[in-house]
ZAKETOR-664694 format. One record per residue (C-alpha): residue in one letter; x, y, z. Coordinates in steps of 0.05 Angstrom, whole numbers, plus 5000, padded with zeros to 4 digits. Example, Ala and Ser with C-alpha at 12.3 -4.5 7.8 and 13.67 -1.06 7.14 Angstrom:
REM ZAKETOR-664694
 rest    X    Y    Z
    a 5246 4910 5156
    s 5273 4979 5143
END
This chain:
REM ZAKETOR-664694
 rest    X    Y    Z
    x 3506 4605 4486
    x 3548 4646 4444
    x 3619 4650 4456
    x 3681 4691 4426
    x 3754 4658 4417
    x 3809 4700 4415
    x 3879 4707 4418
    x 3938 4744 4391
    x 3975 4711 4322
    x 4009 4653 4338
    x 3972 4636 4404
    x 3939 4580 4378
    x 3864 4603 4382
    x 3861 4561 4317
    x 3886 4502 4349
    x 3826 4511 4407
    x 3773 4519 4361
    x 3785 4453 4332
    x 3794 4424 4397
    x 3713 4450 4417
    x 3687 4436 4352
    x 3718 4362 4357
    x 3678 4371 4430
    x 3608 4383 4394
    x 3624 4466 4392
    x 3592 4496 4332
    x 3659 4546 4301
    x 3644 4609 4259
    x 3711 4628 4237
    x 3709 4706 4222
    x 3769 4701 4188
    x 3744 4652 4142
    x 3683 4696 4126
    x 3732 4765 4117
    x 3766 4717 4063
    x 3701 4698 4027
    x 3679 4780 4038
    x 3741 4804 3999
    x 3739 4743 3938
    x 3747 4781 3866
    x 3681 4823 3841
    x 3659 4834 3924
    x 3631 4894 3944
    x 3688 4894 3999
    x 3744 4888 3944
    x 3714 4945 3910
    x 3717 4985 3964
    x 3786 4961 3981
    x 3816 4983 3898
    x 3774 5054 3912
    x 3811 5058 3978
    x 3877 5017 3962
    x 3886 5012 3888
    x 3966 4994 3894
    x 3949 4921 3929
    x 3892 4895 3878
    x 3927 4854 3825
    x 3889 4829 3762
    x 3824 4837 3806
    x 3852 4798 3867
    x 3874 4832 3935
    x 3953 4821 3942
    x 3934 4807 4025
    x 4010 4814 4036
    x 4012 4884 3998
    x 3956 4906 4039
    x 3978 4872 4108
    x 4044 4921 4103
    x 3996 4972 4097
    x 3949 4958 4145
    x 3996 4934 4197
    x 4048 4997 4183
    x 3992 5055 4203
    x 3934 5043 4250
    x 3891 5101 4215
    x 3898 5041 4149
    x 3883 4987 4193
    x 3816 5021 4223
    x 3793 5037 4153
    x 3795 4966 4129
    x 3760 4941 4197
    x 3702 4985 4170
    x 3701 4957 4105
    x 3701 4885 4121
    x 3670 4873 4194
    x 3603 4897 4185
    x 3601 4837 4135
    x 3629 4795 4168
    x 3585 4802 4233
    x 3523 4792 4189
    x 3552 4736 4148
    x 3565 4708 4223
    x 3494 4717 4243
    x 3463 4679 4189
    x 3508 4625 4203
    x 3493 4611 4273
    x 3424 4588 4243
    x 3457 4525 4223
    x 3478 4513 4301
    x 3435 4455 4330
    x 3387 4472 4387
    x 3430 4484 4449
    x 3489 4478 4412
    x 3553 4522 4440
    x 3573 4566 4383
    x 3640 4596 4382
    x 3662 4648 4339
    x 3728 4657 4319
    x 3755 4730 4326
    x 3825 4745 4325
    x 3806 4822 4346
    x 3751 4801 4394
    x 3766 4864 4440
    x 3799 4906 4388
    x 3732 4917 4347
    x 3678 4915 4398
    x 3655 4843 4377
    x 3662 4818 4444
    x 3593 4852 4451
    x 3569 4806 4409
    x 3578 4743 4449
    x 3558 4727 4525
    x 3627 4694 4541
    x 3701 4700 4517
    x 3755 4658 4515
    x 3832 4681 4501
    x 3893 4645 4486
    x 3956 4665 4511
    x 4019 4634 4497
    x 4097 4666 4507
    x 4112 4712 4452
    x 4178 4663 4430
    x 4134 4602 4421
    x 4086 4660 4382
    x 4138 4679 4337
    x 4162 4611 4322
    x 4095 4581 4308
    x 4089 4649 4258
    x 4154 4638 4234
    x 4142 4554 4213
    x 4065 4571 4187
    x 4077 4631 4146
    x 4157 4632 4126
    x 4156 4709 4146
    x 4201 4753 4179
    x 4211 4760 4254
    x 4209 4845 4246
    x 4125 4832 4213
    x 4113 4785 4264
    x 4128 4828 4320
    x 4093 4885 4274
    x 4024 4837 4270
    x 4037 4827 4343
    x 4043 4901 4365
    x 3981 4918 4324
    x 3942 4869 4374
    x 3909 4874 4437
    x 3967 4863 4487
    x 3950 4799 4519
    x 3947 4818 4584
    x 3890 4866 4576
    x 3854 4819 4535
    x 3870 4769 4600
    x 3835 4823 4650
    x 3781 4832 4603
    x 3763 4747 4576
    x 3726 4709 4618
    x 3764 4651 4611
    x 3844 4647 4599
    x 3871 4581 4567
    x 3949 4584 4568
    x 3979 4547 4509
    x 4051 4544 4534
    x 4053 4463 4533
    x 4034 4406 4489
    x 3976 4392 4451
    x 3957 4333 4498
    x 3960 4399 4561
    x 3921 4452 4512
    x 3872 4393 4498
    x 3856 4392 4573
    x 3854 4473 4582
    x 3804 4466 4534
    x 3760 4418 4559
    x 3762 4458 4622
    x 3744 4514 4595
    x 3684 4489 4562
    x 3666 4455 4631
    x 3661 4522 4660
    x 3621 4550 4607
    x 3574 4489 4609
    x 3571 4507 4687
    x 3554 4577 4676
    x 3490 4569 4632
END
């Protein structure tokens, strides 16, 4: 079964997809792959300097140049979404060959709903947490300000749509030791519904 994880910055989606892998869950993280699709020389970084030339320095995309872009102006935001997911889905493709027979595979996608992937997979999962504990987790990873966060944030599916439209919810609004059972429960359900 393929699955998609999602949830808005800060939810701790991240989190949960170690939490299945360390449960035998095969993870494809699509952000991982966007980073590897946009390393100096790509195809994708070319396309980004044609399109962007102000946030490529010495070859190399400056990603917090072109997240101010991106994040200021959704027309921006939609043009780099066609430059890097069609890679990224097919990278993600070729990579579920290295699942194991029966295997769960879960792909990571922080814009599951936002970008159609969700037709991709048979199930989704979202992660919700309150937007404090969001922007505080944000805030401790990255060392950026609260006004960005809450820009990422608004430039996201609002979490309760992408509640109404997962079919699974895990709410990350305790300890690790609570999110460790959501999770297992979660996966329960999808090992029920195969």
């Amino acid at each position: 079964m393929r699955v998609g994880l999602t949830g808005g910055i800060g939810s701790g989606k991240s989190e949960v997809a170690r939490m299945l892998a360390q449960l035998g869950a095969f993870i494809i993280d699509t952000d991982e792959i966007a980073r590897e699709a946009v390393e100096p020389g790509s195809e994708a970084t070319t396309a980004i300097e044609r399109v962007w030339p102000k946030v490529i320095r010495n070859g190399k995309i400056d990603r917090t140049a072109l997240a101010e872009v991106v994040f200021a102006d959704a027309r921006q935001r939609e043009k780099l979404n066609s430059l890097i997911h069609p890679i990224v889905r097919t990278v993600a493709r070729q990579r579920e060959k290295n699942a194991r027979p029966g295997q769960l595979i879960v792909h990571v996608v922080p814009l599951l709903f936002e970008t159609g992937y969700d037709g991709m997979v048979q199930k989704s999962i979202v992660v919700v947490a309150p937007l404090d504990q969001r922007i505080r987790r944000v805030q401790l990873r990255d060392n950026i300000p609260e006004s960005k966060i809450r820009a990422r944030i608004a430039a996201q599916i609002d979490p309760e749509e992408a509640r109404k439209r997962a079919d699974f919810v895990i709410e990350n609004d305790g300890d690790l030791t609570h999110l460790r059972e959501r999770t297992r429960a979660a996966l329960d359900h999808l090992a029920a519904s195969q």
